[in-house]
Short mmCIF file of the C-alpha atoms (twelve columns), coordinates in Angstrom:
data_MODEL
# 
_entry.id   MODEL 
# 
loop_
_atom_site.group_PDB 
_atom_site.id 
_atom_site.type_symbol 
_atom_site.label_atom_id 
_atom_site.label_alt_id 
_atom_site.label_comp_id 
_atom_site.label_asym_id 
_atom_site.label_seq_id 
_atom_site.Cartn_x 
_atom_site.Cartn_y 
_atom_site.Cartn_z 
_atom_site.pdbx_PDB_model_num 
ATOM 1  C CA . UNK A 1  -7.513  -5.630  14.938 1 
ATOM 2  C CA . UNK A 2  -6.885  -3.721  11.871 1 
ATOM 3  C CA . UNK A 3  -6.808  -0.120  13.587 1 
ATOM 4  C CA . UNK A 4  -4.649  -2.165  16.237 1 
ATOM 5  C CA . UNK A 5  -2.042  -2.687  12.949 1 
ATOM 6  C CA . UNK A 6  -2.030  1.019   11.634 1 
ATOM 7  C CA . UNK A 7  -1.216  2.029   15.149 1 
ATOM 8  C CA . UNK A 8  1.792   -0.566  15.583 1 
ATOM 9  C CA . UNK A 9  2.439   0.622   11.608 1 
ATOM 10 C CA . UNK A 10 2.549   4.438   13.388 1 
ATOM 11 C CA . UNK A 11 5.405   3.036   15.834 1 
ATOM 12 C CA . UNK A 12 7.332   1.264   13.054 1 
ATOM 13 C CA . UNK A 13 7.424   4.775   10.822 1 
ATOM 14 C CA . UNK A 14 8.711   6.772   13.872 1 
ATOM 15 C CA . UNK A 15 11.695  3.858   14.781 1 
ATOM 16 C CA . UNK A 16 12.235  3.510   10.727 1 
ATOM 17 C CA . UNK A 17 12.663  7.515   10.494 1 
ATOM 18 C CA . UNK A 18 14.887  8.041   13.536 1 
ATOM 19 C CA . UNK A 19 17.516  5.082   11.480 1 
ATOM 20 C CA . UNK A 20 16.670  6.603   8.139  1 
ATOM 21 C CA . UNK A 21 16.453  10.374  8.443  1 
ATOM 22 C CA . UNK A 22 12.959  10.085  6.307  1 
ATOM 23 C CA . UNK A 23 9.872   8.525   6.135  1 
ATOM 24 C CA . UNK A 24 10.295  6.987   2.539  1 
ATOM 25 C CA . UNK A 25 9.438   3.452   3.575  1 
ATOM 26 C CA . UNK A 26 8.097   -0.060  1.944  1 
ATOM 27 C CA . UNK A 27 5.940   -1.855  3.811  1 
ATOM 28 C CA . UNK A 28 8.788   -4.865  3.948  1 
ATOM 29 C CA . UNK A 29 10.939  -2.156  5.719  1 
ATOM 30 C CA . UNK A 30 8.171   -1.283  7.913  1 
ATOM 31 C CA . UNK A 31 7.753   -5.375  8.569  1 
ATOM 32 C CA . UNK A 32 11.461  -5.792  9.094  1 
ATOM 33 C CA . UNK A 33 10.973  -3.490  11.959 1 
ATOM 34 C CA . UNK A 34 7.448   -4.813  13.395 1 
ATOM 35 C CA . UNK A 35 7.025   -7.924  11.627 1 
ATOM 36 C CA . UNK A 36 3.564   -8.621  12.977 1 
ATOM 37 C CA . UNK A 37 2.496   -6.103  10.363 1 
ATOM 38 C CA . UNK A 38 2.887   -8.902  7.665  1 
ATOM 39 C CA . UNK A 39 -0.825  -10.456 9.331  1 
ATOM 40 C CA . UNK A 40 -2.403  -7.183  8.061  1 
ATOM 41 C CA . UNK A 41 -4.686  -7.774  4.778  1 
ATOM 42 C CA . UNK A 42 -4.031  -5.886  1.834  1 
ATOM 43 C CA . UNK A 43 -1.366  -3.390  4.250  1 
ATOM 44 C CA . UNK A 44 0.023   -0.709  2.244  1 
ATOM 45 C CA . UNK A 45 1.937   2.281   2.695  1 
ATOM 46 C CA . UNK A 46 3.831   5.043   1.556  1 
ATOM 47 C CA . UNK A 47 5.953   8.007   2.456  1 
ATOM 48 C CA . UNK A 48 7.952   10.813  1.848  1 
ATOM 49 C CA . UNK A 49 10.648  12.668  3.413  1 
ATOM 50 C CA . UNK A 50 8.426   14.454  5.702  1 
ATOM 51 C CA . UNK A 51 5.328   12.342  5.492  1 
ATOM 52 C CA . UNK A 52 3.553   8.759   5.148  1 
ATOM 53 C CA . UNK A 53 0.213   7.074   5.077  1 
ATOM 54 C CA . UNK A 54 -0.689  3.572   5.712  1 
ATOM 55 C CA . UNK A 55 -3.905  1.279   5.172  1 
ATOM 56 C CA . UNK A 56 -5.362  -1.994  5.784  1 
ATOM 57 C CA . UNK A 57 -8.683  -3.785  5.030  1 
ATOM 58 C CA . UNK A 58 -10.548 -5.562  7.941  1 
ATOM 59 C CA . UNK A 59 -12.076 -8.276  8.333  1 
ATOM 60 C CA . UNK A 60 -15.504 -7.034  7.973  1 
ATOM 61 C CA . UNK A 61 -14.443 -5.047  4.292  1 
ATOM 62 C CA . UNK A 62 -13.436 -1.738  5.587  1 
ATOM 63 C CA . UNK A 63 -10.410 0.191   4.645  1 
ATOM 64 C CA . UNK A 64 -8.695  1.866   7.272  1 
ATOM 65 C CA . UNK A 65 -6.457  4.516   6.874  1 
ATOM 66 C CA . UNK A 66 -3.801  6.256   8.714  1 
ATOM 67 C CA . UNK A 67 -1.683  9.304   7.500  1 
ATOM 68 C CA . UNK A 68 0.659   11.248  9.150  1 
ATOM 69 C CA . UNK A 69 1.292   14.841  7.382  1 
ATOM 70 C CA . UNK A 70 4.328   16.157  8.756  1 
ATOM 71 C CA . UNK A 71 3.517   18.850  11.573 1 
ATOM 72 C CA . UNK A 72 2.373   15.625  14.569 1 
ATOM 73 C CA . UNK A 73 -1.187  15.488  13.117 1 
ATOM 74 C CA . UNK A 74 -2.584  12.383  12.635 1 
ATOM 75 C CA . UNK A 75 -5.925  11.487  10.023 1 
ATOM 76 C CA . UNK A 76 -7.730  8.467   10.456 1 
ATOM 77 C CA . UNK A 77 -10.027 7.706   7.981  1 
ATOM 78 C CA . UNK A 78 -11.708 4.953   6.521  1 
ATOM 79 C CA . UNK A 79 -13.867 3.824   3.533  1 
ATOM 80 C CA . UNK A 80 -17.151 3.852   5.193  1 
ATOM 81 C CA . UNK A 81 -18.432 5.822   6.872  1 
ATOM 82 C CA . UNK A 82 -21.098 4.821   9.474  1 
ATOM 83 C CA . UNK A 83 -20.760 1.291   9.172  1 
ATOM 84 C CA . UNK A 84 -18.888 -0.799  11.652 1 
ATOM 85 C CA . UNK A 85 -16.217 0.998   13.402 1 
ATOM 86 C CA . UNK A 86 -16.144 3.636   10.443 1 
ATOM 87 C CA . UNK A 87 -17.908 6.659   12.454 1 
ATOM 88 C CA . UNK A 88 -19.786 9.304   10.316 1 
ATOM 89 C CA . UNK A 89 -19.447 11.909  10.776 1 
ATOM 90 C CA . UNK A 90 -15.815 12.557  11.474 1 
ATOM 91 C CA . UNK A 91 -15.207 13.664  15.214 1 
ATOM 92 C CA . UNK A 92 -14.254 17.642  15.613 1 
ATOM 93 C CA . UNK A 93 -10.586 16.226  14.538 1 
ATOM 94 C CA . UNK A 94 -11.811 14.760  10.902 1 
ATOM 95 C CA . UNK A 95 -10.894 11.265  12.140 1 
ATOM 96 C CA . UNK A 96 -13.641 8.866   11.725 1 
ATOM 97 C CA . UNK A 97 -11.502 6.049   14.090 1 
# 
């Protein structure tokens, strides 16, 4: 469910930045946009003009993490690895969901 939330969290930051011009948002902007967001635990995020990340913790204790760096590449990452859906080692990408 988590991963589920950075995903819709992905769609929110591409609507927010074609209104805005940039990627500079809250997470209340991001909510205003996809309000289900507001059921993700501990959801954070951050951004810049040309970049963002976003994270969540799951039910089970991970931290999931999804960051965006400008170019279309996506990370996804989380806080440990080979536990639950945390995969280690990364796949050939570096994501490790």
């Amino acid at each position: 469910q988590t991963k589920v939330m950075l995903t819709t969290a992905r769609t929110a930051f591409a609507t927010y930045y074609l209104n805005e011009g940039t990627y500079a948002a809250t997470d209340a902007d991001l909510e205003a946009i996809e309000p289900a967001l507001g059921d993700a635990a501990n959801f954070t995020v951050s951004g810049t003009a040309t970049t963002w990340e976003a994270s969540a913790l799951s039910r089970s204790g991970t931290t999931f993490t999804i960051r965006f760096d400008g170019t279309n590449q996506y990370e996804r990452d989380c806080d440990r690895p080979g536990q639950g859906l945390c995969r280690d080692p990364a796949d050939a990408s570096g994501n490790r969901w």
